[in-house]
Backbone as CSV, one residue per row, in Angstrom:
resi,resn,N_x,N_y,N_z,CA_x,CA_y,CA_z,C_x,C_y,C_z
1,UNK,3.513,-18.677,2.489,2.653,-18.542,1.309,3.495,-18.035,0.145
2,UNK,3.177,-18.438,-0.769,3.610,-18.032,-2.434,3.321,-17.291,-2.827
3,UNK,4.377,-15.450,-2.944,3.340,-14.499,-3.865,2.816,-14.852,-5.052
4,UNK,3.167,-15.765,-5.794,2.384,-15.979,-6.804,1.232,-16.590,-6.590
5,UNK,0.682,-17.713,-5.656,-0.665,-17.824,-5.513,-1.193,-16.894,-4.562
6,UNK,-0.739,-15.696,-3.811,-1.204,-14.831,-3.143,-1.546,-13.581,-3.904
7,UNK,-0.736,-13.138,-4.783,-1.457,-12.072,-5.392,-2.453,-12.051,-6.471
8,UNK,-2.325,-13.291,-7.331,-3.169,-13.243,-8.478,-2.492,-13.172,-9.868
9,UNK,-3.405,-13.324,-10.909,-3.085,-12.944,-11.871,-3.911,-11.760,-12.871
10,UNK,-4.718,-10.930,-12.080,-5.239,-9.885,-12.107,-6.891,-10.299,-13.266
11,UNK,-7.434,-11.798,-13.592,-8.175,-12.165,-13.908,-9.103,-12.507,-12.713
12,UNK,-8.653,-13.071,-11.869,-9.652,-13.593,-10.468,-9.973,-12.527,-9.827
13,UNK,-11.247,-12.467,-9.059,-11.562,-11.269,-8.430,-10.855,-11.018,-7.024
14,UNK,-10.351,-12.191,-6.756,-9.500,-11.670,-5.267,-8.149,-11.521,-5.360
15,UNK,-7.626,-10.481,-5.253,-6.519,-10.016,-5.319,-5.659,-9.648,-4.284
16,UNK,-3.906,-8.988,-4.056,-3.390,-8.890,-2.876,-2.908,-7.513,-3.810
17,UNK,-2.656,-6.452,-2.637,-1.910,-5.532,-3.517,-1.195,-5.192,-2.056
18,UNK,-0.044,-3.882,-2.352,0.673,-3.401,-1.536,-0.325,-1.961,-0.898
19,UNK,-0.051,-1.524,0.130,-0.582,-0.288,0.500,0.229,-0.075,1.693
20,UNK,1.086,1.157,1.187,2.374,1.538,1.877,1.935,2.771,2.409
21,UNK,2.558,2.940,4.244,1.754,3.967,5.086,3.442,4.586,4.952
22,UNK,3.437,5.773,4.808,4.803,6.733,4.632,4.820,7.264,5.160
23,UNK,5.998,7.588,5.422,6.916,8.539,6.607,5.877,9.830,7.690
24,UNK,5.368,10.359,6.650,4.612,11.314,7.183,3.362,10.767,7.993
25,UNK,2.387,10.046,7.502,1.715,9.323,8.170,1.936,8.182,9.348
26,UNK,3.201,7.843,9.597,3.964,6.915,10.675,4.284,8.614,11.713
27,UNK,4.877,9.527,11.021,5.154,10.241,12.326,3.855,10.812,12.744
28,UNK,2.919,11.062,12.271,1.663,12.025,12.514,0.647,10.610,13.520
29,UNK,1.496,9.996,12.820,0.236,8.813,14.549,-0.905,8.505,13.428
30,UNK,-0.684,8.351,12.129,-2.021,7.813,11.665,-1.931,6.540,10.891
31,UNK,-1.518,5.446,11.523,-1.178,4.378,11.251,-2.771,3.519,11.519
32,UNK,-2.945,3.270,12.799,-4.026,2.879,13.362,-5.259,3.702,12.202
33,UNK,-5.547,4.319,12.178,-6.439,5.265,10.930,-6.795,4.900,10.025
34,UNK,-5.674,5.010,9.132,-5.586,3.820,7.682,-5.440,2.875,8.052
35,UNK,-5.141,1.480,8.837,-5.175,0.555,8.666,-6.720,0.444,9.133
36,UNK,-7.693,0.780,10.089,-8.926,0.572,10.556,-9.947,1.192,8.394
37,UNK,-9.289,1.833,8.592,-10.294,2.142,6.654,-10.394,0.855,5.822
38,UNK,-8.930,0.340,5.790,-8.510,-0.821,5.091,-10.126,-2.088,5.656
39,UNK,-9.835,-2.046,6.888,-10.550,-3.377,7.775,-11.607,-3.147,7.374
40,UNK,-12.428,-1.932,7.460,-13.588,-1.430,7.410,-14.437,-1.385,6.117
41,UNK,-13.332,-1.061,5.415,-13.661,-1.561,3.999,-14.205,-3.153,3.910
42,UNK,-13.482,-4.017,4.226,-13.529,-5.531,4.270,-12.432,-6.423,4.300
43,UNK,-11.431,-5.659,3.895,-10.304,-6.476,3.224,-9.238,-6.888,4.283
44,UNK,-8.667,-8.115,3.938,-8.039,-8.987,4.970,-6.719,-8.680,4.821
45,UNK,-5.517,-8.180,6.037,-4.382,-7.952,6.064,-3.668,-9.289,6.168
46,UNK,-3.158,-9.539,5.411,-2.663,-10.760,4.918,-0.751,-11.134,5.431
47,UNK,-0.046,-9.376,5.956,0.818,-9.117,5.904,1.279,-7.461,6.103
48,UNK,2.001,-7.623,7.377,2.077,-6.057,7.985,3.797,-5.976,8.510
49,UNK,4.328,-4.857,7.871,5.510,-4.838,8.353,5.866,-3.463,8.637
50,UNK,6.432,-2.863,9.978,7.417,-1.766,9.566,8.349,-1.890,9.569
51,UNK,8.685,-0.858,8.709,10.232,-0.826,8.700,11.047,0.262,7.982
52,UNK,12.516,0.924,8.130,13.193,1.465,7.445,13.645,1.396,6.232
53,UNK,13.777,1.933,5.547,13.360,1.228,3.885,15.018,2.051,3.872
54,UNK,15.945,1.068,2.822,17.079,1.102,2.401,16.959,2.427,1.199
55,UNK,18.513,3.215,0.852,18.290,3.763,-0.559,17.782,2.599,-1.630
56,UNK,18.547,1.469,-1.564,18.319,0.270,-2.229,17.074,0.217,-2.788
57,UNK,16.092,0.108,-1.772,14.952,-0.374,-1.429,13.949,0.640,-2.219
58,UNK,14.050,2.195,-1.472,13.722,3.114,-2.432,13.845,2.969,-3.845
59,UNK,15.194,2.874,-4.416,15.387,2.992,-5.810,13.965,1.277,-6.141
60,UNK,14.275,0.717,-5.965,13.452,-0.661,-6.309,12.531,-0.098,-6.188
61,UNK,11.263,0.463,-4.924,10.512,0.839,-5.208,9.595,1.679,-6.290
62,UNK,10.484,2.927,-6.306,9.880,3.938,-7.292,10.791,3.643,-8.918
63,UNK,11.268,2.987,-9.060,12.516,2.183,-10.397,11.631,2.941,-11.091
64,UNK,10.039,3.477,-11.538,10.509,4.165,-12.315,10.159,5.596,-12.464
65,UNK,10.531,6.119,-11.210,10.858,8.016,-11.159,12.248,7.783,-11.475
66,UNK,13.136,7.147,-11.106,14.615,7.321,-10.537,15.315,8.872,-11.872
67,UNK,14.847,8.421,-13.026,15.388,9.678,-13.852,14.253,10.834,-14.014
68,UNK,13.614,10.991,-12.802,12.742,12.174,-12.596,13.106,12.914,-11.768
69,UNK,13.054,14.401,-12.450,13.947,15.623,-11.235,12.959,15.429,-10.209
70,UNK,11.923,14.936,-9.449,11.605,14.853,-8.325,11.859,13.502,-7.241
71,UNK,12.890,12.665,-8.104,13.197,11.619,-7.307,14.057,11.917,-6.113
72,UNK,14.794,12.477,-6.444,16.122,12.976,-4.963,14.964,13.778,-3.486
73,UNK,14.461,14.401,-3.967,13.357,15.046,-3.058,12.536,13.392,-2.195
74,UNK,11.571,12.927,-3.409,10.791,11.981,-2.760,12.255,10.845,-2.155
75,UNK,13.241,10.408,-2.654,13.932,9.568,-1.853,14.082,10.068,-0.185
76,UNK,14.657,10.986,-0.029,15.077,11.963,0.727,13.802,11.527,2.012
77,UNK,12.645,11.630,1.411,11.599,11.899,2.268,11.157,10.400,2.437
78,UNK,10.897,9.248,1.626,10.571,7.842,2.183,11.652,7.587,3.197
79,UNK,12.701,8.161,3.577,14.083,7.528,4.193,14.061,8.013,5.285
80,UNK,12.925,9.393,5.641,12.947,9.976,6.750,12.648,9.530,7.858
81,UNK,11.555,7.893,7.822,11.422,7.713,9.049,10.815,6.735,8.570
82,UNK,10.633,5.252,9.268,10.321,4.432,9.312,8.557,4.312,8.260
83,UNK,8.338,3.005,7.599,7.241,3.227,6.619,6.653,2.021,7.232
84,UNK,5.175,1.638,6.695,4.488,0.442,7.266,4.089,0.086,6.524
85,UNK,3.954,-1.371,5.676,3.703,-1.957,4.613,2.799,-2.749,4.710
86,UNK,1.426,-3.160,4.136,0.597,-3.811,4.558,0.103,-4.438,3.000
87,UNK,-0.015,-6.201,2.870,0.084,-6.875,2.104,-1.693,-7.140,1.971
88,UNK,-2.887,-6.580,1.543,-3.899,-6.183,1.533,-4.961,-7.166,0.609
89,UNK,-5.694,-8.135,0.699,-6.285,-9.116,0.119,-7.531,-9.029,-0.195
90,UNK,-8.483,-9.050,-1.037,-9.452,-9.340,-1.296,-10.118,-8.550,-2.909
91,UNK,-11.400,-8.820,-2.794,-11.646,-8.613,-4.555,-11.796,-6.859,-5.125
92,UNK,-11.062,-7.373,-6.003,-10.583,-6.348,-6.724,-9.151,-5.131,-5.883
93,UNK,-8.576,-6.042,-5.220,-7.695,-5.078,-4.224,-7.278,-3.957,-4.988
94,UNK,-6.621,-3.861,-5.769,-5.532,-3.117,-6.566,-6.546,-2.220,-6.807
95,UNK,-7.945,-2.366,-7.293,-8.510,-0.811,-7.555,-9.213,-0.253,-6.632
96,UNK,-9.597,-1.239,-5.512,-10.143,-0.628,-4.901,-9.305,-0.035,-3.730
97,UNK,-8.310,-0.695,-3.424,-7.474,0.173,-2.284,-7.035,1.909,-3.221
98,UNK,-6.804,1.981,-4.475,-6.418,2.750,-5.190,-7.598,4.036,-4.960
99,UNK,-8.358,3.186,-5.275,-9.983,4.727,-5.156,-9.946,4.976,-3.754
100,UNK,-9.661,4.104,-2.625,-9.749,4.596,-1.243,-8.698,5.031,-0.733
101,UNK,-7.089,5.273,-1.737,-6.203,5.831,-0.997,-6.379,7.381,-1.596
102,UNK,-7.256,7.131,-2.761,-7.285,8.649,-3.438,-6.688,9.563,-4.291
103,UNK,-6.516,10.255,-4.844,-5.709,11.005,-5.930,-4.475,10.711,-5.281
104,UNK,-3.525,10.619,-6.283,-1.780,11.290,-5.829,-1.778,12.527,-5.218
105,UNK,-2.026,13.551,-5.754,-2.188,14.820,-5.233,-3.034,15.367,-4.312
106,UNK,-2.602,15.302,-3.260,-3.431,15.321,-1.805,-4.127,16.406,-2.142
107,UNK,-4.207,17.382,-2.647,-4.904,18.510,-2.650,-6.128,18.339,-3.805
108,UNK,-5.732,17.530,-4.608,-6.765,17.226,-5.446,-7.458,15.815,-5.025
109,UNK,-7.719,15.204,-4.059,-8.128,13.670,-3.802,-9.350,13.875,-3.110
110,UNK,-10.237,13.641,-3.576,-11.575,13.401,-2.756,-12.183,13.098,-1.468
111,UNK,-12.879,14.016,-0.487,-12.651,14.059,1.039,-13.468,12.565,1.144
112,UNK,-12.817,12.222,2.669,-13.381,10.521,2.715,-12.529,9.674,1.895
113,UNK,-11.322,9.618,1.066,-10.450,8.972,0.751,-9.165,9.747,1.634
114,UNK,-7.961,8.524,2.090,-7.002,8.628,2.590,-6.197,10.100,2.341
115,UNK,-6.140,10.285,1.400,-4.847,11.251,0.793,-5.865,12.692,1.159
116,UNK,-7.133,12.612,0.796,-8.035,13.760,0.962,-8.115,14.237,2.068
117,UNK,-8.235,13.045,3.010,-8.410,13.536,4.398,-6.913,13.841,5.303
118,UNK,-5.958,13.603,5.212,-5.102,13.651,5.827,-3.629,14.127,4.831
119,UNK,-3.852,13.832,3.464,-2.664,14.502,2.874,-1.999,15.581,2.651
120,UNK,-0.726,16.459,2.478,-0.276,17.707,2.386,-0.310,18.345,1.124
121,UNK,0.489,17.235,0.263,0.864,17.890,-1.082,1.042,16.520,-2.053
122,UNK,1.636,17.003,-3.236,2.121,15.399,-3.939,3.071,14.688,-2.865
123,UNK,3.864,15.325,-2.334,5.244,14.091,-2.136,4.449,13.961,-0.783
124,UNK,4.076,14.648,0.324,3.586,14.172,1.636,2.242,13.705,1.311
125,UNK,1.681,12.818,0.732,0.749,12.158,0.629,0.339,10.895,1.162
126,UNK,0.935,10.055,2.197,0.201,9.452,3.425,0.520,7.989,2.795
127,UNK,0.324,7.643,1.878,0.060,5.936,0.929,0.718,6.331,-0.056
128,UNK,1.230,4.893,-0.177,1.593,4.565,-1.474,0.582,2.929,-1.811
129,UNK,0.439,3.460,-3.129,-0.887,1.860,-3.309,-0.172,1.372,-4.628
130,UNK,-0.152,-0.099,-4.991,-0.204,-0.836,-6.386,-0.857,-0.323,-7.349
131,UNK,-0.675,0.392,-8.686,-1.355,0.251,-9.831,-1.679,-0.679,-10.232
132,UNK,-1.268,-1.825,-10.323,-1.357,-2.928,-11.083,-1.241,-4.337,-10.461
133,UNK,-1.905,-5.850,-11.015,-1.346,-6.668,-10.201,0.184,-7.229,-10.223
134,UNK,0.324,-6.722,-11.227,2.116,-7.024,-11.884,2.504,-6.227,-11.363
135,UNK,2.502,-5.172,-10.711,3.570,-3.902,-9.696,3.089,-4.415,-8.783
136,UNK,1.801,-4.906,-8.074,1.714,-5.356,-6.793,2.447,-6.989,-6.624
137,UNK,2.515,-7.681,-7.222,3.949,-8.990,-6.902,5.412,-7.858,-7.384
138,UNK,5.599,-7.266,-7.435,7.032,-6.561,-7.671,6.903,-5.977,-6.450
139,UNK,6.317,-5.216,-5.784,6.419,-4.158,-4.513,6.450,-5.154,-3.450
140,UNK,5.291,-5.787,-3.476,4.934,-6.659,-2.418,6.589,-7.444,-2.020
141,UNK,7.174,-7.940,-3.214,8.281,-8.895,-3.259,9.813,-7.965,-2.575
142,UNK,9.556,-6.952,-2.327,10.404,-6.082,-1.916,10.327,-5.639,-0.546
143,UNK,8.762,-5.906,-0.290,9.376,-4.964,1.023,8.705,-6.492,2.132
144,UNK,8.502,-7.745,1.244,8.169,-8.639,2.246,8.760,-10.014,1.467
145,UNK,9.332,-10.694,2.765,9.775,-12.805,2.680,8.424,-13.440,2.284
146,UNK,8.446,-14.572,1.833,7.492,-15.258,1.523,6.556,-15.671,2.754
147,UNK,7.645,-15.763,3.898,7.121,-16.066,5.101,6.333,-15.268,6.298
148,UNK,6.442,-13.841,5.059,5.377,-13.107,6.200,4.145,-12.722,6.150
149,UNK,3.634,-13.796,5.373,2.216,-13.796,4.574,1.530,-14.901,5.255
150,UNK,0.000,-14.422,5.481,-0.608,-15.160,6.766,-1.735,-15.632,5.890
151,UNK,-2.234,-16.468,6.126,-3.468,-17.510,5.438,-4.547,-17.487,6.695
152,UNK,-5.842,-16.779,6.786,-6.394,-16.994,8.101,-8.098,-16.721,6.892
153,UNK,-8.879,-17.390,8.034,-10.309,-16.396,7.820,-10.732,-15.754,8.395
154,UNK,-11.685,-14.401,8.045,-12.084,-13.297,7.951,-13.519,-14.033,8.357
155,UNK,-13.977,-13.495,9.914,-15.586,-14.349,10.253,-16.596,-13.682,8.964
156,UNK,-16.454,-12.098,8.400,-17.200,-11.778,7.509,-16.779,-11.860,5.996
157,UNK,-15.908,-13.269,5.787,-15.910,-13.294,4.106,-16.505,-13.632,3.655
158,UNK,-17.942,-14.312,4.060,-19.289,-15.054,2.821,-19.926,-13.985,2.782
159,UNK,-20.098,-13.268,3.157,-20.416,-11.516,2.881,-19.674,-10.457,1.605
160,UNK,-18.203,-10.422,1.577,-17.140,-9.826,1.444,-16.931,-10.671,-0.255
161,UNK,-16.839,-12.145,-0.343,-16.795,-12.943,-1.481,-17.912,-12.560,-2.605
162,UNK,-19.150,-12.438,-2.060,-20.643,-12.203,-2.732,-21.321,-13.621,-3.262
């Protein structure tokens, strides 16, 4: 599949965004967790990878903390242990995975969203999600091949579509 006809152009209501499970949440065993929220919500995993994320990869990711005194800290800590990347489909992805991963600041994020229920602080905060559909084809394009994007149906999308 083509990220460009997979993610959108942030006019159509079905969208793909990134929603990245981090270090802390891969070692704490809450992988299965957030990805069942994701499902439960409605939305179709389109694309699931783990993996060790390069400095490389880091810098690409966060490109733009890199001249923020808290980048060496957060690098430090995405590198600690394997991350799980999940390529996340359906309408309105980008805001709505965003309201269900919850504030940045785990301590300030609303209980019943991801970061609320299980987050520490800013940097141990569980997800990383797309702002945008233009950062979600940039992220997405980084931590996944064109070829690891799956085209299937969802038995509940004439539900899920509206």
């Amino acid at each position: 599949m083509n990220l460009n006809e997979i993610v959108g152009d942030g006019k159509n209501m079905i969208e793909t965004t990134l929603l990245m499970i981090k270090p802390d949440a891969v070692q704490r065993g809450l992988i299965g967790r957030i990805i069942t929220r994701v499902e439960e919500k409605g939305f179709k995993i389109i694309g699931i990878k783990m993996q060790q994320l390069t400095e490389s990869k880091v810098e690409q990711l966060y490109d733009i903390h890199l001249e923020k005194p808290f980048f060496p800290i957060l690098k430090d800590f995405i590198l600690a242990a394997p991350i799980v990347a999940l390529a996340i489909q359906g309408p309105s992805a980008v805001k709505v995975i965003r309201t269900l991963a919850g504030a940045t600041n785990s301590p300030e994020a609303q209980p019943g969203t991801i970061r609320g229920d299980f987050g520490l602080n800013l940097t141990k905060n569980i997800v990383h999600s797309s702002d945008k559909v233009e950062r979600a084809k940039y992220e997405l394009s980084i931590l996944f091949n064109e070829n690891d994007f799956f085209d299937y149906e969802l038995i509940n999308e004439i539900w899920i579509k509206g």
